[in-house]
C-alpha positions in Angstrom: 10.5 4.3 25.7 11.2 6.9 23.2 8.7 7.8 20.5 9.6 9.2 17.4 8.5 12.9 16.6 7.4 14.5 13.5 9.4 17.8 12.4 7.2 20.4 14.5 8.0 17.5 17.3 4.2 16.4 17.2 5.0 12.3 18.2 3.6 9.3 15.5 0.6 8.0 16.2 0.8 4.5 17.0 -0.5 1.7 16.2 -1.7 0.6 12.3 -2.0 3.2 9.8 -3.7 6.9 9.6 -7.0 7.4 9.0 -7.9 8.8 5.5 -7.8 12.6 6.1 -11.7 12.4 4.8 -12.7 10.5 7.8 -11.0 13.0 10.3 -12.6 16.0 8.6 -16.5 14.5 8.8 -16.5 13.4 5.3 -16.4 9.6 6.5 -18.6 8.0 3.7 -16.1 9.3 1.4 -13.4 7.8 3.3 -15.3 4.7 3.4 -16.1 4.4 -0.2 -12.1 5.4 -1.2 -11.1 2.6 1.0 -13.7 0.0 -0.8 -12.2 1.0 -4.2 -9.0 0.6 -2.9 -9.6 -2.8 -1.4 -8.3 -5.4 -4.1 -5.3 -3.0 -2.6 -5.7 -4.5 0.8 -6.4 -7.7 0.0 -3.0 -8.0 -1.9 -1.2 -6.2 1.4 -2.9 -8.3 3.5 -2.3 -12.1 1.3 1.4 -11.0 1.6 2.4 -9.7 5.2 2.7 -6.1 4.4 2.9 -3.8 1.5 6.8 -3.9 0.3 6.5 -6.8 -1.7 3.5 -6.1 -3.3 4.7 -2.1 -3.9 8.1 -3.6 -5.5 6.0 -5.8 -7.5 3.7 -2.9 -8.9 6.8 -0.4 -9.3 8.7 -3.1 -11.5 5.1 -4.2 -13.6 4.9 -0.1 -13.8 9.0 -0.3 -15.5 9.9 1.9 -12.5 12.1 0.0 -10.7 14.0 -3.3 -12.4 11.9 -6.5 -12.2 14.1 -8.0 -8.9 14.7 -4.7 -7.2 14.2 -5.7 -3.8 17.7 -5.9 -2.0 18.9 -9.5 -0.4 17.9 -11.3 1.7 14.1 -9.2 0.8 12.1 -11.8 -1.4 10.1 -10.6 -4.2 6.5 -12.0 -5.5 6.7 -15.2 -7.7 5.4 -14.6 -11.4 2.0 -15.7 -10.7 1.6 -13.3 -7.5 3.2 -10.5 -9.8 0.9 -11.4 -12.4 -2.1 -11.1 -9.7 -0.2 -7.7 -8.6 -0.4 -6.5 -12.0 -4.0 -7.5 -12.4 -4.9 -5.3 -9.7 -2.9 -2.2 -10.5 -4.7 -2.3 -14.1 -7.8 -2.2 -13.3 -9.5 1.0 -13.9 -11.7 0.9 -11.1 -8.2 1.4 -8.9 -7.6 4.7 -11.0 -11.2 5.7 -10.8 
């Protein structure tokens, strides 16, 4: 099996995603307390398989992208889960 190799052909890491560069430089309670902030985040990635949807969602409630901008046969969030995804993304505590 073939894996697929950054530019200075270092390989991926597999498996789920990267640690937060905080926890690999010793400054885990950092990490950990980024990550709780961000977890209304996680929740909404984890409710909806992934984080496409819920991204597309934010990008369109944030007038970057147009409100269905996720290519066929890709389904978008109903209004209420936008409305949830919108909720989320405006809450200061996200920006903090």
């Amino acid at each position: 099996m073939r894996r697929l190799v950054l530019g200075d052909r270092r390989p991926l890491p597999r498996g789920g995603p990267r640690p937060h560069p905080g926890a690999q430089t010793g400054r885990a309670e950092r990490a950990e307390q980024e990550s709780q902030r961000l977890q209304p985040l996680w929740d909404l990635f984890a409710q909806h398989g992934g984080s496409l949807r819920v991204v597309a969602a934010a990008a369109a409630h944030l007038g970057l992208t147009a409100p269905r901008g996720l290519p066929l046969p890709l389904r978008g969030l109903d209004a209420k889960e936008r409305a949830r995804v919108a909720t989320v993304i405006e809450d200061p505590q996200l920006h903090a």
